[in-house]
PyMOL Python script that loads the backbone (N, CA, C, O; Angstrom):
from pymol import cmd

cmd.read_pdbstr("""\
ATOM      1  N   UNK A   1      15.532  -7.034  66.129  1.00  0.00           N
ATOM      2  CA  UNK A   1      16.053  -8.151  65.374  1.00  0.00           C
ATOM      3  C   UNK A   1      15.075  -9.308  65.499  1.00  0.00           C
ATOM      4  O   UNK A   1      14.451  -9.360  66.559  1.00  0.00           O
ATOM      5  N   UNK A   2      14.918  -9.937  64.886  1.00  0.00           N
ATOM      6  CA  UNK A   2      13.806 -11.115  64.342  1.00  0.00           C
ATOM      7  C   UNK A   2      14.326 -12.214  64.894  1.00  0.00           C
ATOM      8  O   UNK A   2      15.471 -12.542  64.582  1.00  0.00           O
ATOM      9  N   UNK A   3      13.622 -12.933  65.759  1.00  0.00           N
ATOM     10  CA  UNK A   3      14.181 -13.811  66.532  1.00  0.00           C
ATOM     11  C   UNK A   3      13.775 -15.321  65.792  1.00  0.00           C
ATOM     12  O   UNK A   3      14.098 -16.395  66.301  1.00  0.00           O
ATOM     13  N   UNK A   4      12.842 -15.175  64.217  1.00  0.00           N
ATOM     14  CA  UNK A   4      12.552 -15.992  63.085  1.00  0.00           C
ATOM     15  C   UNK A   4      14.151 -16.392  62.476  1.00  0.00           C
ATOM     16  O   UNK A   4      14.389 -17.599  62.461  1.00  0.00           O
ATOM     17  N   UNK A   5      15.010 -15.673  62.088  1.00  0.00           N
ATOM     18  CA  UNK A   5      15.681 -15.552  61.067  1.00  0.00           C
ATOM     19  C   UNK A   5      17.252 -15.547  62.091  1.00  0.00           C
ATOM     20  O   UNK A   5      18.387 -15.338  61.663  1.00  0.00           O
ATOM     21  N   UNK A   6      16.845 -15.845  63.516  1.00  0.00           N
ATOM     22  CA  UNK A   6      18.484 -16.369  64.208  1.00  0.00           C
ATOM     23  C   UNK A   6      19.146 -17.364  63.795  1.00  0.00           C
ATOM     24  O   UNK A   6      20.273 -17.250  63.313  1.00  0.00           O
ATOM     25  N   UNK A   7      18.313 -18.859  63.979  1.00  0.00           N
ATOM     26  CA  UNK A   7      18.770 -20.079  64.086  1.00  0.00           C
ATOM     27  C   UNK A   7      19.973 -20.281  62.777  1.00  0.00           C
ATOM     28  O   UNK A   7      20.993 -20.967  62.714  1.00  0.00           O
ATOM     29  N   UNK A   8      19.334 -19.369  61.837  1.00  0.00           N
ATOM     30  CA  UNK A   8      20.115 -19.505  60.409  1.00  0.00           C
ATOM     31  C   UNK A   8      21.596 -19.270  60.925  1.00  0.00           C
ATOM     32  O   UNK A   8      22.595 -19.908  60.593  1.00  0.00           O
ATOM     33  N   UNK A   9      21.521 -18.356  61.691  1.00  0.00           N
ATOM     34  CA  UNK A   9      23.179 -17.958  62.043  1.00  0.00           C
ATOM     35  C   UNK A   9      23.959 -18.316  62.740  1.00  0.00           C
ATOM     36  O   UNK A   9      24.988 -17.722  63.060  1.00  0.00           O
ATOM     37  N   UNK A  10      23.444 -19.759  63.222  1.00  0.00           N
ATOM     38  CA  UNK A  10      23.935 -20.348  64.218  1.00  0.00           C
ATOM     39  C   UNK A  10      24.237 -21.681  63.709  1.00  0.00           C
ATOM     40  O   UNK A  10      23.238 -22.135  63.150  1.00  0.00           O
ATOM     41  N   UNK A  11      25.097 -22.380  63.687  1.00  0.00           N
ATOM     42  CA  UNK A  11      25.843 -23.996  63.794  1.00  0.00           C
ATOM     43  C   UNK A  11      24.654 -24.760  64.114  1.00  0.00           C
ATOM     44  O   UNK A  11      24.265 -24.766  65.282  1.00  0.00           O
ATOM     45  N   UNK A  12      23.975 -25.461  63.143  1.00  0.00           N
ATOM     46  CA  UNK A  12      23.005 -26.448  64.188  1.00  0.00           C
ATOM     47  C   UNK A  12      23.344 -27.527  64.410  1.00  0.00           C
ATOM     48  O   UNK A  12      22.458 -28.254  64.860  1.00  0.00           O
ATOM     49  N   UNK A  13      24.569 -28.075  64.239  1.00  0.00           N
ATOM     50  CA  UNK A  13      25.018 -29.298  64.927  1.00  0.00           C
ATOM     51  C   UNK A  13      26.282 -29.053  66.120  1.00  0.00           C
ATOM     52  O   UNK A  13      26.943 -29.971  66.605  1.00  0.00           O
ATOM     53  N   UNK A  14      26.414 -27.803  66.405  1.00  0.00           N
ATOM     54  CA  UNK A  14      27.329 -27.456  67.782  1.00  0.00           C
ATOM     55  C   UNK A  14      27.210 -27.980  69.056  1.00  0.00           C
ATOM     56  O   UNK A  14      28.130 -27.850  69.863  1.00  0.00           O
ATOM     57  N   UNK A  15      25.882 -28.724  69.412  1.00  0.00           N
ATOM     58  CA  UNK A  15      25.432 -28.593  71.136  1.00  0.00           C
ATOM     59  C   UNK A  15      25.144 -30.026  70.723  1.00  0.00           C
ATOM     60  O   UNK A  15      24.382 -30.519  71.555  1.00  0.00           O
ATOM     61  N   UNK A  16      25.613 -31.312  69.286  1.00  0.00           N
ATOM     62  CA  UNK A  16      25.156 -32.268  69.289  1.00  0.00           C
ATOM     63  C   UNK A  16      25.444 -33.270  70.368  1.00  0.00           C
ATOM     64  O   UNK A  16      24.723 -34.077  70.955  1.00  0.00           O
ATOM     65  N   UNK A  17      27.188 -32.863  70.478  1.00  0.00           N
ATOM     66  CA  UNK A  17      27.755 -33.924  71.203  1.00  0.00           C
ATOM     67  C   UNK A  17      28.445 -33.688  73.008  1.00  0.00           C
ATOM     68  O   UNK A  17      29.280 -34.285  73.686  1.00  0.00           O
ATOM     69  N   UNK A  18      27.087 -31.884  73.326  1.00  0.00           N
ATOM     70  CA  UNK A  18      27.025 -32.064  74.699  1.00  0.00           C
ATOM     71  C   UNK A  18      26.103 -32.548  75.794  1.00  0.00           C
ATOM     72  O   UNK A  18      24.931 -32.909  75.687  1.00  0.00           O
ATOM     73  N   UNK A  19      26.809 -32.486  76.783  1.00  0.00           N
ATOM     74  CA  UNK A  19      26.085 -33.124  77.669  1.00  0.00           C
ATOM     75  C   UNK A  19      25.407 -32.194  78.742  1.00  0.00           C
ATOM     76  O   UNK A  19      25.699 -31.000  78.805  1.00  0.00           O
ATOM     77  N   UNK A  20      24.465 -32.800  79.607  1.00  0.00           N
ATOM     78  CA  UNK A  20      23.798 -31.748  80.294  1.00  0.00           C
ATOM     79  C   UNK A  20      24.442 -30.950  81.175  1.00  0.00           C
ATOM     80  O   UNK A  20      23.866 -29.863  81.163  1.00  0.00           O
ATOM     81  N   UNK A  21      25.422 -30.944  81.995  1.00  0.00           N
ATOM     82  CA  UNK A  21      26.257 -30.201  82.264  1.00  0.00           C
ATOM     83  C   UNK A  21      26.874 -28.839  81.826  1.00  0.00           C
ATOM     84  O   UNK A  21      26.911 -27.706  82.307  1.00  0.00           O
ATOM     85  N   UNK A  22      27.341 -29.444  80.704  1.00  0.00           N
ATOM     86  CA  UNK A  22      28.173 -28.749  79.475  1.00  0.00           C
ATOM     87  C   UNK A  22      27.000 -27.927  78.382  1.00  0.00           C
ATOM     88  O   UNK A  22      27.373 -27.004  77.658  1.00  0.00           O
ATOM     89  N   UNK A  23      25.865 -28.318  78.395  1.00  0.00           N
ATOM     90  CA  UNK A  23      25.052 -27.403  77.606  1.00  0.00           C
ATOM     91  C   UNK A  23      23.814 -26.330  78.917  1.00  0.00           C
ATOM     92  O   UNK A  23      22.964 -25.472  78.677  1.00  0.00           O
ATOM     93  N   UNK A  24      24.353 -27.013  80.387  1.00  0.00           N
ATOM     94  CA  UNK A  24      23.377 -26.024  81.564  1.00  0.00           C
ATOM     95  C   UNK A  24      24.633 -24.682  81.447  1.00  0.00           C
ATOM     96  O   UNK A  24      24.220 -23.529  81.572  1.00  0.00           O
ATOM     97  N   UNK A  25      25.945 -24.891  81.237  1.00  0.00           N
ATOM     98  CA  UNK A  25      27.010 -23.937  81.425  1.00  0.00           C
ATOM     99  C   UNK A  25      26.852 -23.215  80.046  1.00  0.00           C
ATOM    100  O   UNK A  25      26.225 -22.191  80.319  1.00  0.00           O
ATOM    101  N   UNK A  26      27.064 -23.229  78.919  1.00  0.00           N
ATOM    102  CA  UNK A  26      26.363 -22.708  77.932  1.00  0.00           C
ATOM    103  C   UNK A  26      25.081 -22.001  77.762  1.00  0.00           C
ATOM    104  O   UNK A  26      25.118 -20.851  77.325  1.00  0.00           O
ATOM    105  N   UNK A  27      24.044 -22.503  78.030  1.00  0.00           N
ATOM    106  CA  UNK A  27      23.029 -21.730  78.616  1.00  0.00           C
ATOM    107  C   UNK A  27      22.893 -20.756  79.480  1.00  0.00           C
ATOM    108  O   UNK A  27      21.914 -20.033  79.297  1.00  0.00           O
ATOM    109  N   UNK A  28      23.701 -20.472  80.527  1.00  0.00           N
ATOM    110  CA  UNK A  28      24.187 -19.988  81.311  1.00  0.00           C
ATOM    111  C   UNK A  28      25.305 -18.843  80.324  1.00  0.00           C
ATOM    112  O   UNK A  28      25.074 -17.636  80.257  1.00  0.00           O
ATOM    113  N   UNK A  29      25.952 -19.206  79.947  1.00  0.00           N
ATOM    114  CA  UNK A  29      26.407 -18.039  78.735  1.00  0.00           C
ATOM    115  C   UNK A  29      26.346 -17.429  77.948  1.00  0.00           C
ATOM    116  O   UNK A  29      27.057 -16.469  77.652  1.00  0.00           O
ATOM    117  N   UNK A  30      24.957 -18.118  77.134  1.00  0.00           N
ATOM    118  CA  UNK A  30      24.376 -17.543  76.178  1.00  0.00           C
ATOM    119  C   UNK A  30      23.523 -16.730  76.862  1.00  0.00           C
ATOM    120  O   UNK A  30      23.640 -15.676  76.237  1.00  0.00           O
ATOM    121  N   UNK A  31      22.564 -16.488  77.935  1.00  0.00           N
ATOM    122  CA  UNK A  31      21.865 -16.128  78.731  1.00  0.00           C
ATOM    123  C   UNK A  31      22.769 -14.759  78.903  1.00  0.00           C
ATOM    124  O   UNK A  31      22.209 -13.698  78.627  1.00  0.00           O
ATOM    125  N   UNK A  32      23.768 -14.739  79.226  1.00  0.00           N
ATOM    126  CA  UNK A  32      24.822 -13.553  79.911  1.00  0.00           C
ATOM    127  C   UNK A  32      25.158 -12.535  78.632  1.00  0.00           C
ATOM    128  O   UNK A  32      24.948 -11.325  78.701  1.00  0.00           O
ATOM    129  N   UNK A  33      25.605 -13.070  77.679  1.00  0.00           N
ATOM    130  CA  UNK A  33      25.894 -12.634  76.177  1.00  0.00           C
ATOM    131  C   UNK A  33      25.102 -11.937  75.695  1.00  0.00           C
ATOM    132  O   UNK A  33      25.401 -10.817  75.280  1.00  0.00           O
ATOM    133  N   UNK A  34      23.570 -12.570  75.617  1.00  0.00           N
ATOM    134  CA  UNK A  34      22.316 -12.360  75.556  1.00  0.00           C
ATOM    135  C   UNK A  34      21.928 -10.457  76.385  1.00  0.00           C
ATOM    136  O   UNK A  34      21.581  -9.444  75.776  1.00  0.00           O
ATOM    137  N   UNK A  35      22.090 -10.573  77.374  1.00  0.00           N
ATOM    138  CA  UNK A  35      22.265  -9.602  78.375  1.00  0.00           C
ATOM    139  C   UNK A  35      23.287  -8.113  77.730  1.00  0.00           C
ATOM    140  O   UNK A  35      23.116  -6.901  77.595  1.00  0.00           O
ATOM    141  N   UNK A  36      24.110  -8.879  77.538  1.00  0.00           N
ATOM    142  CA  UNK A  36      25.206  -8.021  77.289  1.00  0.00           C
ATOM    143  C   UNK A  36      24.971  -7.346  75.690  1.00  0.00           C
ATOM    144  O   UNK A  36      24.917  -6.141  75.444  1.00  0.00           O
ATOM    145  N   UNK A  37      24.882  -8.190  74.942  1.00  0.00           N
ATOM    146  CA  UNK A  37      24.551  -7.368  73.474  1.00  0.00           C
ATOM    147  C   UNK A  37      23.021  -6.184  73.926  1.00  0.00           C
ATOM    148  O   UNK A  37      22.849  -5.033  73.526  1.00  0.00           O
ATOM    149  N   UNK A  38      22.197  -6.937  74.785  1.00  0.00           N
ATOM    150  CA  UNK A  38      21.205  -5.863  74.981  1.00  0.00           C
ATOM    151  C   UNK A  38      21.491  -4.560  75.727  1.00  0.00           C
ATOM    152  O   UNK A  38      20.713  -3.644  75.464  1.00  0.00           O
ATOM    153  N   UNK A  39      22.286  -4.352  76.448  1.00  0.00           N
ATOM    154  CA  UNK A  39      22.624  -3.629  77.087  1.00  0.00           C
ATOM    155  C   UNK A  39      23.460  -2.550  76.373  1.00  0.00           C
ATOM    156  O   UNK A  39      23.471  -1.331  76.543  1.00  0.00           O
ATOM    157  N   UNK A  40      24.304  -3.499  75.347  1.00  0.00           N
ATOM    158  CA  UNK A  40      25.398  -1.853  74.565  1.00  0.00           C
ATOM    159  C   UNK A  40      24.379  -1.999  73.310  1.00  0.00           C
ATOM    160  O   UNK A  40      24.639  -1.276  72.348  1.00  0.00           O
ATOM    161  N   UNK A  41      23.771  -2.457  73.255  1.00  0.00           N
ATOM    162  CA  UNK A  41      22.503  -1.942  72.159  1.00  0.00           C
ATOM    163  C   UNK A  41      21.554  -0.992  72.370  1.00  0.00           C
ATOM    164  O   UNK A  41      21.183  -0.200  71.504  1.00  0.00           O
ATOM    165  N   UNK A  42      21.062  -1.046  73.704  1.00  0.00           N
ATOM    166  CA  UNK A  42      20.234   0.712  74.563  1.00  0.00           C
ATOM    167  C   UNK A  42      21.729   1.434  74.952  1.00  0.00           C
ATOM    168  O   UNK A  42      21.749   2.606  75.325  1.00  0.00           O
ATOM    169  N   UNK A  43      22.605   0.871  74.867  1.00  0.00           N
ATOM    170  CA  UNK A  43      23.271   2.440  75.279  1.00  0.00           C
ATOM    171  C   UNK A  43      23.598   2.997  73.889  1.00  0.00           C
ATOM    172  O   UNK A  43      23.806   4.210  73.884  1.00  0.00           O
ATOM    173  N   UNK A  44      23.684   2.391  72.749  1.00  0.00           N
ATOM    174  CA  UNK A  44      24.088   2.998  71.375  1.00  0.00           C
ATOM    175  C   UNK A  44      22.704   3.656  70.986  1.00  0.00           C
ATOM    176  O   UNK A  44      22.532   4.767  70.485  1.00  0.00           O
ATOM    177  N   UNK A  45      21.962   2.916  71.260  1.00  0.00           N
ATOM    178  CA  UNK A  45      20.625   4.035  70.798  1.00  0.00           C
ATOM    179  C   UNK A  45      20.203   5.528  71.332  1.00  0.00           C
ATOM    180  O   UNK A  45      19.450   6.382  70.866  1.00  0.00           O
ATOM    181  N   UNK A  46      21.039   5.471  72.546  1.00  0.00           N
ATOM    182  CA  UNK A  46      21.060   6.418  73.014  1.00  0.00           C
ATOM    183  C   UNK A  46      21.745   7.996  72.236  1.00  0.00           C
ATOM    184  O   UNK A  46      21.664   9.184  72.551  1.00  0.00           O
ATOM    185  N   UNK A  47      22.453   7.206  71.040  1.00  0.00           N
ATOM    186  CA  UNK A  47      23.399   8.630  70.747  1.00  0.00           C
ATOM    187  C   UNK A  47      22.877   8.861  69.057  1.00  0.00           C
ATOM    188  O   UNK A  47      21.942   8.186  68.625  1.00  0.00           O
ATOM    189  N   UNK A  48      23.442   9.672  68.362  1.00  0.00           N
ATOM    190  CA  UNK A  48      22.754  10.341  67.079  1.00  0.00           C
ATOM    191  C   UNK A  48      23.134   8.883  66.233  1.00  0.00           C
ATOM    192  O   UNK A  48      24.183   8.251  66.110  1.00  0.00           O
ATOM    193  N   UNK A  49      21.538   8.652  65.641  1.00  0.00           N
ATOM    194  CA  UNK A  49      21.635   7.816  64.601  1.00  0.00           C
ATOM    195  C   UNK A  49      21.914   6.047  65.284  1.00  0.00           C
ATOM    196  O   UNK A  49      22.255   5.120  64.549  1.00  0.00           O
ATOM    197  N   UNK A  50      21.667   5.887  66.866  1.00  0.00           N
ATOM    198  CA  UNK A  50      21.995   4.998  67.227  1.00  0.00           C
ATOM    199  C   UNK A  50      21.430   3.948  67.039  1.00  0.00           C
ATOM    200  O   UNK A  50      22.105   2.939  67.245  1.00  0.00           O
ATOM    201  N   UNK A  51      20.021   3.778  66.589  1.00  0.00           N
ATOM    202  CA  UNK A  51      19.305   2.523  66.796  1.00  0.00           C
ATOM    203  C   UNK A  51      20.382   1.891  65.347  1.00  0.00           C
ATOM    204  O   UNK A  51      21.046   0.861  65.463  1.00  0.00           O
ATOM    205  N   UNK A  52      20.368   2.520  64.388  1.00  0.00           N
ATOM    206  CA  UNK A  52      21.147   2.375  63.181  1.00  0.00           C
ATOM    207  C   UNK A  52      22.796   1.471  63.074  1.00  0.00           C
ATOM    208  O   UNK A  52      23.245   0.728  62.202  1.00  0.00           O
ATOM    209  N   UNK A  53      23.328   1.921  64.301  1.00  0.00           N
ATOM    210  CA  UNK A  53      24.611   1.631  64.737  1.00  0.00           C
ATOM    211  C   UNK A  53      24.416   0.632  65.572  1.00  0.00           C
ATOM    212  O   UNK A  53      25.363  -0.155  65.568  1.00  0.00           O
ATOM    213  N   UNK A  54      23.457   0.323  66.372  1.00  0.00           N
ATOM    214  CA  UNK A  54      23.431  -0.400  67.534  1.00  0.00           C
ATOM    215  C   UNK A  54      22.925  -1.713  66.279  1.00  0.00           C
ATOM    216  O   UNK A  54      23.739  -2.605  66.519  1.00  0.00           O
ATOM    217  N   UNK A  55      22.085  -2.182  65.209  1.00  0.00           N
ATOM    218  CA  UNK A  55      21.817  -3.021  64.480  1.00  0.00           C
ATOM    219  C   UNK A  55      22.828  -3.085  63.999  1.00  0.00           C
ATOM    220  O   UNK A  55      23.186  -4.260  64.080  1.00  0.00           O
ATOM    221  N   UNK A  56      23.804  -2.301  63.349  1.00  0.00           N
ATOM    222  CA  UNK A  56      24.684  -2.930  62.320  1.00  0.00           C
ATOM    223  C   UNK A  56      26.067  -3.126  62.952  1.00  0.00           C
ATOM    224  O   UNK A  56      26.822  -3.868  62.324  1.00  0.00           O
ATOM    225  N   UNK A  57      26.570  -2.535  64.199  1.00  0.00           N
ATOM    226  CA  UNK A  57      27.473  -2.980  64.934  1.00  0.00           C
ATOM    227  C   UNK A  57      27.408  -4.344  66.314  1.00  0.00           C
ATOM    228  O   UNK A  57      28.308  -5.111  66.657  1.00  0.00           O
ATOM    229  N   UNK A  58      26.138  -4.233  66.791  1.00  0.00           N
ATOM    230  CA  UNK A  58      25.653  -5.335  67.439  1.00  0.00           C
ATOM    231  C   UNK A  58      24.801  -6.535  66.562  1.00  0.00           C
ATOM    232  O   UNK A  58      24.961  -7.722  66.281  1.00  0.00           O
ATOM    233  N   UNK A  59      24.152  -5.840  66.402  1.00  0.00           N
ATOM    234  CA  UNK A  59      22.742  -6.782  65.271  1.00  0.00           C
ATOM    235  C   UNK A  59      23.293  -8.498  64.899  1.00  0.00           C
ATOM    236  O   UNK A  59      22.724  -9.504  65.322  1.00  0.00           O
ATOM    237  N   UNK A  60      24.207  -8.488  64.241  1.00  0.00           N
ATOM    238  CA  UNK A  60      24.626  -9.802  63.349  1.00  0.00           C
ATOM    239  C   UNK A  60      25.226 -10.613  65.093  1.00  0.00           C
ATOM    240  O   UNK A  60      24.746 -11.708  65.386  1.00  0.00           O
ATOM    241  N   UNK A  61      26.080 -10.047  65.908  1.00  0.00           N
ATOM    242  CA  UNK A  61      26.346 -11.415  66.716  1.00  0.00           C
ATOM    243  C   UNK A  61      25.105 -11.510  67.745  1.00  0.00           C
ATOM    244  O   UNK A  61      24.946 -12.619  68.256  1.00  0.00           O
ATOM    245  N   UNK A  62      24.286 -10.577  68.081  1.00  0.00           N
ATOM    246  CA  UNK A  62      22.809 -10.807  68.454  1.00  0.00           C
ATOM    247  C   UNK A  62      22.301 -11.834  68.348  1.00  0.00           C
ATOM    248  O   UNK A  62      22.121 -12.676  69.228  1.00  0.00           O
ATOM    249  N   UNK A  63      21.854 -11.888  66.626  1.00  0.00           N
ATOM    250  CA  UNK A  63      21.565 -12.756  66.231  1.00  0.00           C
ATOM    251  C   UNK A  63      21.887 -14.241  66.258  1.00  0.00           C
ATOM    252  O   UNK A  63      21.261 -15.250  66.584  1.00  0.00           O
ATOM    253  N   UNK A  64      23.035 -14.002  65.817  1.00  0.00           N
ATOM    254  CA  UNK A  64      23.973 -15.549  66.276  1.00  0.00           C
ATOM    255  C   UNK A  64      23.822 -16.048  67.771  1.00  0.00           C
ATOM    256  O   UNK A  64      23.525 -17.214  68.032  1.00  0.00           O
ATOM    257  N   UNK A  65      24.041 -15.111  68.701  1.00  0.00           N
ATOM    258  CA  UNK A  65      23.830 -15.418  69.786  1.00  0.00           C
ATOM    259  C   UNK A  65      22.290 -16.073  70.141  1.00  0.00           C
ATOM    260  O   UNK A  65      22.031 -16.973  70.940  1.00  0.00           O
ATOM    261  N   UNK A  66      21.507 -15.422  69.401  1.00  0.00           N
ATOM    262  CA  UNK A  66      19.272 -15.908  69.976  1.00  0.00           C
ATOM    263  C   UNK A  66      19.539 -16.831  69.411  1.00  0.00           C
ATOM    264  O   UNK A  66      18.940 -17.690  70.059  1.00  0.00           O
ATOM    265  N   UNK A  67      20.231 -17.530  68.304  1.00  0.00           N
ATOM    266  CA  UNK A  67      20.168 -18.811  67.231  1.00  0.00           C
ATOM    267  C   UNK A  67      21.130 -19.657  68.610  1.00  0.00           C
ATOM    268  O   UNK A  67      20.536 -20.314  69.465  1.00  0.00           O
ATOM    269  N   UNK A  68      22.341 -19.523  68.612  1.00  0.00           N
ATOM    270  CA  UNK A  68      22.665 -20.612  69.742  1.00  0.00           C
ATOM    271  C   UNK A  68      21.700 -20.935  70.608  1.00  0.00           C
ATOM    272  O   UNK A  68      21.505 -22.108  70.928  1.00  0.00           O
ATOM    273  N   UNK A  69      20.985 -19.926  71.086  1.00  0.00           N
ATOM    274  CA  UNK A  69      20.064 -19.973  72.271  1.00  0.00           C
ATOM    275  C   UNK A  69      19.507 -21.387  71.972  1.00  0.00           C
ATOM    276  O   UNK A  69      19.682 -22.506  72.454  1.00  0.00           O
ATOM    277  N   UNK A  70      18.678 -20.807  70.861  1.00  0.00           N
ATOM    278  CA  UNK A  70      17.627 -21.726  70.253  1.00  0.00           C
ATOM    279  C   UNK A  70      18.090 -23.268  69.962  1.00  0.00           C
ATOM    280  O   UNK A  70      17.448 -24.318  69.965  1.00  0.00           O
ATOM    281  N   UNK A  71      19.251 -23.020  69.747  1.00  0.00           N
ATOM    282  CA  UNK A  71      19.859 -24.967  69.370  1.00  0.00           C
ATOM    283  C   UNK A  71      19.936 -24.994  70.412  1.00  0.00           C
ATOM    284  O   UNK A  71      18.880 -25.287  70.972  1.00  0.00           O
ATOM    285  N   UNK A  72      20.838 -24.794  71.092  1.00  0.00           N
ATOM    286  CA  UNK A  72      21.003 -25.079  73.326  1.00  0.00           C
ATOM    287  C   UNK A  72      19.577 -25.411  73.923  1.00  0.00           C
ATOM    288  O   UNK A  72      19.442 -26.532  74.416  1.00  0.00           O
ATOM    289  N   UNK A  73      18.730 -24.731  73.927  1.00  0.00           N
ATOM    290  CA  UNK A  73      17.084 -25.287  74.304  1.00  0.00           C
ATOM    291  C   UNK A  73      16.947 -26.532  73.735  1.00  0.00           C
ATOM    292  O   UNK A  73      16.600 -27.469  74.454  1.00  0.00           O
ATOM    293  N   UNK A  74      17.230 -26.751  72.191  1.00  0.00           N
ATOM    294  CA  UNK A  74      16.465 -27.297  71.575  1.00  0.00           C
ATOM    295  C   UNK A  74      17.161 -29.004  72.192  1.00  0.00           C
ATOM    296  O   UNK A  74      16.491 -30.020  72.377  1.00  0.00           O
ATOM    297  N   UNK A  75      18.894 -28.814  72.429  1.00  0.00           N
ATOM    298  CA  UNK A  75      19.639 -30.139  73.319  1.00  0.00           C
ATOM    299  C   UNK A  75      19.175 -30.692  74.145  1.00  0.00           C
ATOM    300  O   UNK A  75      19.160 -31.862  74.526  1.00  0.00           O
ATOM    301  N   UNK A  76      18.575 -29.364  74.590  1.00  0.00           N
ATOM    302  CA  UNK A  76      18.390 -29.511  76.451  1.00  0.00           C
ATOM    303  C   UNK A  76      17.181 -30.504  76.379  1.00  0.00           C
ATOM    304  O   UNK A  76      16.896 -31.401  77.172  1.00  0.00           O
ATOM    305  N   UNK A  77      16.630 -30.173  75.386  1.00  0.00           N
ATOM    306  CA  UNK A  77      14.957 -30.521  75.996  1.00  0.00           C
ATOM    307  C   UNK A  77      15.390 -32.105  75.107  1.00  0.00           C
ATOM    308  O   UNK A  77      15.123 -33.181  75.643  1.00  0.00           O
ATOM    309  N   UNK A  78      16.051 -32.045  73.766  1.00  0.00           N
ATOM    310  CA  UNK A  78      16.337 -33.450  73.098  1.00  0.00           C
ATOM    311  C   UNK A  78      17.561 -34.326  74.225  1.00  0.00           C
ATOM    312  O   UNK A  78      17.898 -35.393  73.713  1.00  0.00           O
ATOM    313  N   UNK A  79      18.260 -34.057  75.634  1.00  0.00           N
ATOM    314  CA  UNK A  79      18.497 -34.853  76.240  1.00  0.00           C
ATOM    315  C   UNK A  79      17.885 -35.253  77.626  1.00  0.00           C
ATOM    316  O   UNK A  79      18.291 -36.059  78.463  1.00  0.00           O
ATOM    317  N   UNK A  80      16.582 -34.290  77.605  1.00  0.00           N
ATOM    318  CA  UNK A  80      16.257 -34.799  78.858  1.00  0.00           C
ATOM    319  C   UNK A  80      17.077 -34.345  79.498  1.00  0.00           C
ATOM    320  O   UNK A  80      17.950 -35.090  79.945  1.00  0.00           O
ATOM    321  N   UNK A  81      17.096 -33.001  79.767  1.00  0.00           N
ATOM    322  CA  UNK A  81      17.977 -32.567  80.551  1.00  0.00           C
ATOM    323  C   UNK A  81      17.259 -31.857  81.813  1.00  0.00           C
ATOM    324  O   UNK A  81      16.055 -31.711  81.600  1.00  0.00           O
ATOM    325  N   UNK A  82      17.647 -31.418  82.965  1.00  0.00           N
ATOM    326  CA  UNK A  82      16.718 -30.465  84.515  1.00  0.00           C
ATOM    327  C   UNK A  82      17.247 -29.854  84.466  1.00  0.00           C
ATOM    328  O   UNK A  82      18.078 -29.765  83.563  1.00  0.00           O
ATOM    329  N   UNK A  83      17.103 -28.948  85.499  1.00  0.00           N
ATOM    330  CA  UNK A  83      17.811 -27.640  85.742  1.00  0.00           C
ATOM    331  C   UNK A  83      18.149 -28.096  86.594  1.00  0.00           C
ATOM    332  O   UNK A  83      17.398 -29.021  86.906  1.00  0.00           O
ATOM    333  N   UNK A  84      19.396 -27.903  87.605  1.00  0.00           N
ATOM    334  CA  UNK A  84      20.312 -28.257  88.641  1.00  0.00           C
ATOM    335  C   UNK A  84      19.584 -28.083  89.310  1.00  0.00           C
ATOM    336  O   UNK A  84      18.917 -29.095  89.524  1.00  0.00           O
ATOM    337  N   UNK A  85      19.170 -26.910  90.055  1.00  0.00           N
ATOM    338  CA  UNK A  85      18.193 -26.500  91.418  1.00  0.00           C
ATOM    339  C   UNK A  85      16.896 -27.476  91.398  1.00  0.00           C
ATOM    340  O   UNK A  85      16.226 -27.631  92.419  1.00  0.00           O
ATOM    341  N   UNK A  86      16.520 -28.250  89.942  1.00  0.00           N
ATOM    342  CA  UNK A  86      15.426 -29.353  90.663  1.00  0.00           C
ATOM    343  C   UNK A  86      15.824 -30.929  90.705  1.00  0.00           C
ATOM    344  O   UNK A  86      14.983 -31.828  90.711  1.00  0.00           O
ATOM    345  N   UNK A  87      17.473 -31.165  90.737  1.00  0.00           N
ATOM    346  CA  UNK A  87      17.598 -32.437  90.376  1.00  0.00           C
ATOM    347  C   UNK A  87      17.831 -32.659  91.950  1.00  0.00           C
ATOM    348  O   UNK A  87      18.379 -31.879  92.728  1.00  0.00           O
ATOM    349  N   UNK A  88      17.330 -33.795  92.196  1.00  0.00           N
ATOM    350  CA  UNK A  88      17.496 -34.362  93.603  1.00  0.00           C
ATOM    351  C   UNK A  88      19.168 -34.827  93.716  1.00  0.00           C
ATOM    352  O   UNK A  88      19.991 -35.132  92.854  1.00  0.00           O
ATOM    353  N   UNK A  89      19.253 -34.703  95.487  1.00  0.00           N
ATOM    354  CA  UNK A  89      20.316 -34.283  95.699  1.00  0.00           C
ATOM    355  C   UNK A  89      21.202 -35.929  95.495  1.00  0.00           C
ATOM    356  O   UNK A  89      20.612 -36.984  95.263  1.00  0.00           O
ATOM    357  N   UNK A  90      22.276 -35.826  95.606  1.00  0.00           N
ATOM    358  CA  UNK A  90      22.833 -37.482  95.674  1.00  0.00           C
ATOM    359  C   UNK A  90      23.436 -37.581  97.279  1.00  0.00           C
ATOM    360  O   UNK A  90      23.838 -36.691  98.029  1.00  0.00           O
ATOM    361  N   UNK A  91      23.333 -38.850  97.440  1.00  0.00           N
ATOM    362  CA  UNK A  91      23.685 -39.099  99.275  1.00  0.00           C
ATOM    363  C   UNK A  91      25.312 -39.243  98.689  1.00  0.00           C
ATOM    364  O   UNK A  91      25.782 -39.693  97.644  1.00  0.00           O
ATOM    365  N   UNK A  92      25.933 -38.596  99.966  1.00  0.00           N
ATOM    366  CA  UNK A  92      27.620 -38.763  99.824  1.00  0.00           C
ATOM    367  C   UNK A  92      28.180 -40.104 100.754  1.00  0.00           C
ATOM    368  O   UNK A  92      29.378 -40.383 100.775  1.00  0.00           O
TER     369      UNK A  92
END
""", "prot")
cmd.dss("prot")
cmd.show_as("cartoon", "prot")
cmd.util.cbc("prot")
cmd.orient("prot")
């Protein structure tokens, strides 16, 4: 699947009005989702006619899914956002 022709399938104003928190947890899901469509996509290829089945039964929310990806990056980086593990710690 063409990772050109995702973004189309995705909401591009969904991740406008989150925050870094709320779009590191998203990322974090799309990441997992991401995982998961790949995974029953090699196991469908595995059987007669699968690569065939694995595109037209997985393929379309794939897609949708690499296109969220792509707006979620695109937040992250338009709020100035870190990754948790490098933000310095806060004194309690």
């Amino acid at each position: 699947m063409s990772d050109v022709l995702a973004p189309a399938n995705a909401d591009p104003s969904r991740y406008d009005l989150y925050d870094c928190e709320q779009l590191a947890n998203e990322r974090k899901s799309l990441a997992t989702q991401i995982e998961d469509f790949k995974r029953l996509m090699a196991k469908a290829e595995t059987g007669a006619g699968g690569s065939v089945v694995a595109e037209m039964v997985y393929g379309p929310d794939y897609a949708k899914t690499v296109g969220q990806v792509h707006l979620a990056d695109e937040a992250w980086q338009r709020n100035k956002c870190a990754d948790h593990a490098a933000a310095p710690a806060h004194p309690s």
